[in-house]
N, C-alpha and C positions, 0 to 999 in steps of 0.2 A: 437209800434216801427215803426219808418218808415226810407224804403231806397230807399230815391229819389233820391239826388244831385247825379251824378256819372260821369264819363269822358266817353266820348264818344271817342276810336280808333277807326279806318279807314280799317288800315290794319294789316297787319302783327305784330307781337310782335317783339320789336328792338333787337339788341343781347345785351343781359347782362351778367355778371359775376355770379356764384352762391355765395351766400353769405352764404351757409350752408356747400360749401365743399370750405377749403384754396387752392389757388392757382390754382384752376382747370381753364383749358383754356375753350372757351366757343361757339370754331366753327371749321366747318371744309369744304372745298372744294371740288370739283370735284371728280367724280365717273364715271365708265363708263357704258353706263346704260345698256349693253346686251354683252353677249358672243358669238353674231353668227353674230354682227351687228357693225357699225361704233361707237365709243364713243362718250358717251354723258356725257356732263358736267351739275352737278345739285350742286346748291351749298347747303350743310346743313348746319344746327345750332343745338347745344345742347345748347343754353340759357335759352330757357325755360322763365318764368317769378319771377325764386327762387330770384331774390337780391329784388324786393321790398316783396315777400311773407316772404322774411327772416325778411325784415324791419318792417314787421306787426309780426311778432312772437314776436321777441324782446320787443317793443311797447305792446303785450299784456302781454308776462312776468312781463313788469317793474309793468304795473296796477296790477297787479294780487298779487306783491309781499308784503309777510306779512299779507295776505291771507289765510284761511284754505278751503286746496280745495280734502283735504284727501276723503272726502264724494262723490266726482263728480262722477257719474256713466253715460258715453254717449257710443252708438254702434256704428258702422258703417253698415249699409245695402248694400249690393252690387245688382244687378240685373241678374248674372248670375256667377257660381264656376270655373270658367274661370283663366287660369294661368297671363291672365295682371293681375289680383288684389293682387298678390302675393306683389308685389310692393306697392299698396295703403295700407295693411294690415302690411308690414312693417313700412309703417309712422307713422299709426294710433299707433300702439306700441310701437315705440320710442317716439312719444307724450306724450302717455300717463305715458311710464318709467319717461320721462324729468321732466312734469310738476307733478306727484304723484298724477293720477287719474286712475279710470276702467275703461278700454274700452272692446268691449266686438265687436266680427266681424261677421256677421249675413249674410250667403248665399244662398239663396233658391235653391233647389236642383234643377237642368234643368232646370233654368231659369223661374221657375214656377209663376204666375201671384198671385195666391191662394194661396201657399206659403208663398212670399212675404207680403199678405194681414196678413196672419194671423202672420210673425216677428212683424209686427207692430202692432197689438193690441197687442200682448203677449208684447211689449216694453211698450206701453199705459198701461196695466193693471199693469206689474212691477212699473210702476212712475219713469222710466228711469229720468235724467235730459235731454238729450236730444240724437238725433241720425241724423247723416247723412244717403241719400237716394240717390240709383241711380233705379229711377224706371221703371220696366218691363213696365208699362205702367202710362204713367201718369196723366190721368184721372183719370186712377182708385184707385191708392192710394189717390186722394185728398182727398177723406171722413176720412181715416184713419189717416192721417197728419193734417188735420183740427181739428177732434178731439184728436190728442196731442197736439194741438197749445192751444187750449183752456182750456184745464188742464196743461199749465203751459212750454208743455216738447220744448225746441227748437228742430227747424230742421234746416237742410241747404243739399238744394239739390247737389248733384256732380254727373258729368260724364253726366247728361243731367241736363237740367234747369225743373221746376216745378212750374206751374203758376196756376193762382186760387184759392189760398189756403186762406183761412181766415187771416194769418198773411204773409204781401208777405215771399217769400223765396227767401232769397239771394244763388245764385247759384255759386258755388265752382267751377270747371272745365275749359275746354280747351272751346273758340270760335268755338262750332261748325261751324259753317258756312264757316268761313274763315279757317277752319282746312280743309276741304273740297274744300273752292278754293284752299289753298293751294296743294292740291293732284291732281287737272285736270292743274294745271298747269305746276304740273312737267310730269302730265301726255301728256302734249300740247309739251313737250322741246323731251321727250322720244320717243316718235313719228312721230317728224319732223313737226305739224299740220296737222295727217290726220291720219286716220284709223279707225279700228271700237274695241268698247270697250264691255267690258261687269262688271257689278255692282253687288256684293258680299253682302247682307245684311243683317241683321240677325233678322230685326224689319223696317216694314212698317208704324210703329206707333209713335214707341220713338221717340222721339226731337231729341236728338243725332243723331239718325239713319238720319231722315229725315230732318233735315239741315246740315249734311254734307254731302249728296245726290244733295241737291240745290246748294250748294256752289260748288261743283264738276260738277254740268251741268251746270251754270252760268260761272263759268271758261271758259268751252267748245264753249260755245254762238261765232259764227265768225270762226269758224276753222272748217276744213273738217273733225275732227273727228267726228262719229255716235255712238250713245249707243243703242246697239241692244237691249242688255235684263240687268234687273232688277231683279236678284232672290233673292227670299226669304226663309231664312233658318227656322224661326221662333225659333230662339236660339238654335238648335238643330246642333253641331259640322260635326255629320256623312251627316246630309242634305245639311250641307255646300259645303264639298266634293262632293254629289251627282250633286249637282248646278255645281260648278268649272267643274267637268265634259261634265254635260249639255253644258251648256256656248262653250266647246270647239267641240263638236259634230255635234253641231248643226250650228255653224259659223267659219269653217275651214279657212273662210281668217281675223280670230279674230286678231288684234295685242294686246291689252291692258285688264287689270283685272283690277277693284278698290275697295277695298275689304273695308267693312265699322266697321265691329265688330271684334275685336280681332281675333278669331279664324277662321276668315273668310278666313286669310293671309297666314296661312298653310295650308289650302284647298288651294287654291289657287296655292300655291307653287307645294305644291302635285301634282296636275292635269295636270299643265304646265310641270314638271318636267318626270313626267311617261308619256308623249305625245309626249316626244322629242323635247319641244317646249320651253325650255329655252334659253332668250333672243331674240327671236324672239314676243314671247309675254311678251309685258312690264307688270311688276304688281307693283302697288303702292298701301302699304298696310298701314289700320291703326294700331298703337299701334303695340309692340314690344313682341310678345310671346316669347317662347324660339325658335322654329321653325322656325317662321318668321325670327329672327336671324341668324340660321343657313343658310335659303334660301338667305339672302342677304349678305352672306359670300361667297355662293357657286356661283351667278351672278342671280340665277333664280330669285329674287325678287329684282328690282332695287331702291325702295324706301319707307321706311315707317314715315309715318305722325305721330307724338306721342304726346300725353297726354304726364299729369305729376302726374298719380296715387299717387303718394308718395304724393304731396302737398296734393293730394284731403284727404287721411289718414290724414297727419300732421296736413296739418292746420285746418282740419276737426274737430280735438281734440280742438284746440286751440280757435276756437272761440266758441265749443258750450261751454266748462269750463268757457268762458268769460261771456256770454250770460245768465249760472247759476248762475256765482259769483258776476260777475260786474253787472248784468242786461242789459238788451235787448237796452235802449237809449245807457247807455255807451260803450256797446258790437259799436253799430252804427258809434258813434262818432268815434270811432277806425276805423273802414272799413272804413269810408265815402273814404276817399281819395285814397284809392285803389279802388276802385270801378266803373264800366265802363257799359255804357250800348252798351249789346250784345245780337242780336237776338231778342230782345224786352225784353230781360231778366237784371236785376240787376246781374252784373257779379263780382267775382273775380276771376280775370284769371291765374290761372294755367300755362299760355303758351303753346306753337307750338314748338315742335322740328322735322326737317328734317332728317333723318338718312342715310346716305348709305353706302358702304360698305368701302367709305374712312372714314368719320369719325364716324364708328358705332365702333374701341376700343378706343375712348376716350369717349362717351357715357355709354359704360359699364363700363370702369372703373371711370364715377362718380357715377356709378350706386354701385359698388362697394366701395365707398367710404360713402356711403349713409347707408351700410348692405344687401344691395339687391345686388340677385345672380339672373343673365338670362342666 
């Protein structure tokens, strides 16, 4: 199988329409970026990249139809039991209702490396059809991913990309990179161009992690803002908090957080909030816990960068069933034209959405319109 040809974006994902929820609007304006400070306008978007990911579902529907796909059994692996996936594990499941297959959702406990190693041979020895991966590390799954590549089982990496693998892997997820410029740029608006920040992360190794780190200090490159510290939580929630902490102890004239892993954003929130230092310290967080929600309801978090977990679930389903039943060329022939190269990665992208506390209830409720509750 090969996925070469693919389109090359630039920048940003344009706003589109969802095409999986009717009538839903698909942007929203100005926020004010702090409670102790002058307002600051950041424009968001919920478009996401759902109208063409809808137009690839569809297109794999029709192939599929008159098909017996009763037998498909594919998982989802996630890389840490973290409330964003709450969202991907709903797609995955309405995929799997939609199209009349198992899917099966597979979390390593704390984020565990060894764990994780051992979902996927336990998938490999079951003769899964195939599984999505968001890996704790991505070296190191390659041995185990190779060998379900070669017994037959599809993968498709999501939420970080996966390279090396004996059959490439077409990567599922959000443009790290530019999810990350896109965070030091609103971090560049929220700050006027200057201040000192500090970086929330919860893996020095993962792909994700560490290109949307680049793309956030690449942003920065030209402006008087500084990034003091880089902490590392090692998936670990409470270490998070310890860091958010740190961060504020140790740099009393901090203005900004950029928090890189989910859970990272309610540390975050937390620290700044019990310091008395909401909206004076901007935080721009990734991905939408429930927390994080609340914080940027309340002013203490003025922006979150978001995946589109759901797609990663949904369409996760949909191409590995395709991938079983159509085969791997035909499965190709379908993505080709969605397909972008990102990162150095064969991408289908997910999308970028900007959240803030103007347009974070029209976000939930297409979130709610989806089945998903934040």
């Amino acid at each position: 199988m090969i996925w070469s040809r693919v389109r090359t974006t630039a920048t940003a994902i344009g706003a589109v329409s969802f095409l999986f929820l009717a009538g839903c609007t698909s942007a929203a304006d100005d926020v004010a970026g702090g409670t102790s400070s002058a307002p600051v306008d950041l424009e968001g978007s919920t478009a996401f990249n759902d109208a063409e990911l809808g137009e690839l579902a569809g297109a794999i529907e029709t192939a599929l139809k008159g098909k017996d796909v009763s037998g498909v059994r594919v998982a989802m692996v996630i890389n840490s039991p973290s409330a964003y996936w709450s969202e991907g594990r709903t797609g995955m499941e309405n995929a799997a209702k939609k199209l009349g297959v198992q899917a099966n959702f597979q979390a390593p406990a704390g984020g565990d490396l060894n764990t994780q190693l051992s979902i996927l041979d336990t998938l490999r020895a079951d003769k899964v059809d195939g599984y999505t991966v968001s890996a704790v590390d991505p070296a190191a799954v390659r041995g185990p991913v190779g060998a379900a590549q070669n017994e037959g089982i599809g993968v498709v990496a999501i939420d970080s990309p996966l390279s090396g693998t004996p059959d490439p892997t077409v990567y599922l997820g959000t443009p790290n990179t530019e999810a990350g410029r896109q965070a030091g740029e609103a971090m560049k608006k929220l700050l006027g161009g200057s201040g000192k920040v500090a970086i929330l992360t919860g893996s020095l190794t993962a792909a994700n992690a560490t290109q949307r780190i680049a793309g956030f200090t690449k942003a920065l490159e030209g402006s008087g803002i500084e990034i003091v510290d880089t902490l590392n939580d090692d998936a670990d929630p409470s270490k998070a908090l310890s860091n958010a902490q740190t961060a504020l102890q140790a740099n009393p004239d901090l203005t900004g957080m950029y928090t890189v892993w989910s859970y990272d954003g309610p540390a975050a929130g937390q620290a700044v909030k019990a310091a008395g230092k909401s909206g004076k310290v901007k935080v721009v967080a990734d991905d939408a816990e429930p927390k994080t929600v609340e914080f940027v309801r309340d002013g203490t978090i003025q922006a979150m960068v978001l995946q589109r977990p759901y797609q990663q679930g949904y369409l996760g389903v949909y191409v590995l069933t395709a991938m079983k039943v159509l085969g791997r060329d035909a499965t190709a022939a379908l993505l080709e034209p969605y397909l972008e190269d990102q990162d150095g990665a064969t991408t289908l992208s997910s999308g970028i959405g900007l959240v803030t506390a103007k347009n974070l209830p029209t976000y939930l409720d297409d979130l709610k319109k989806l089945g998903v509750t934040s």
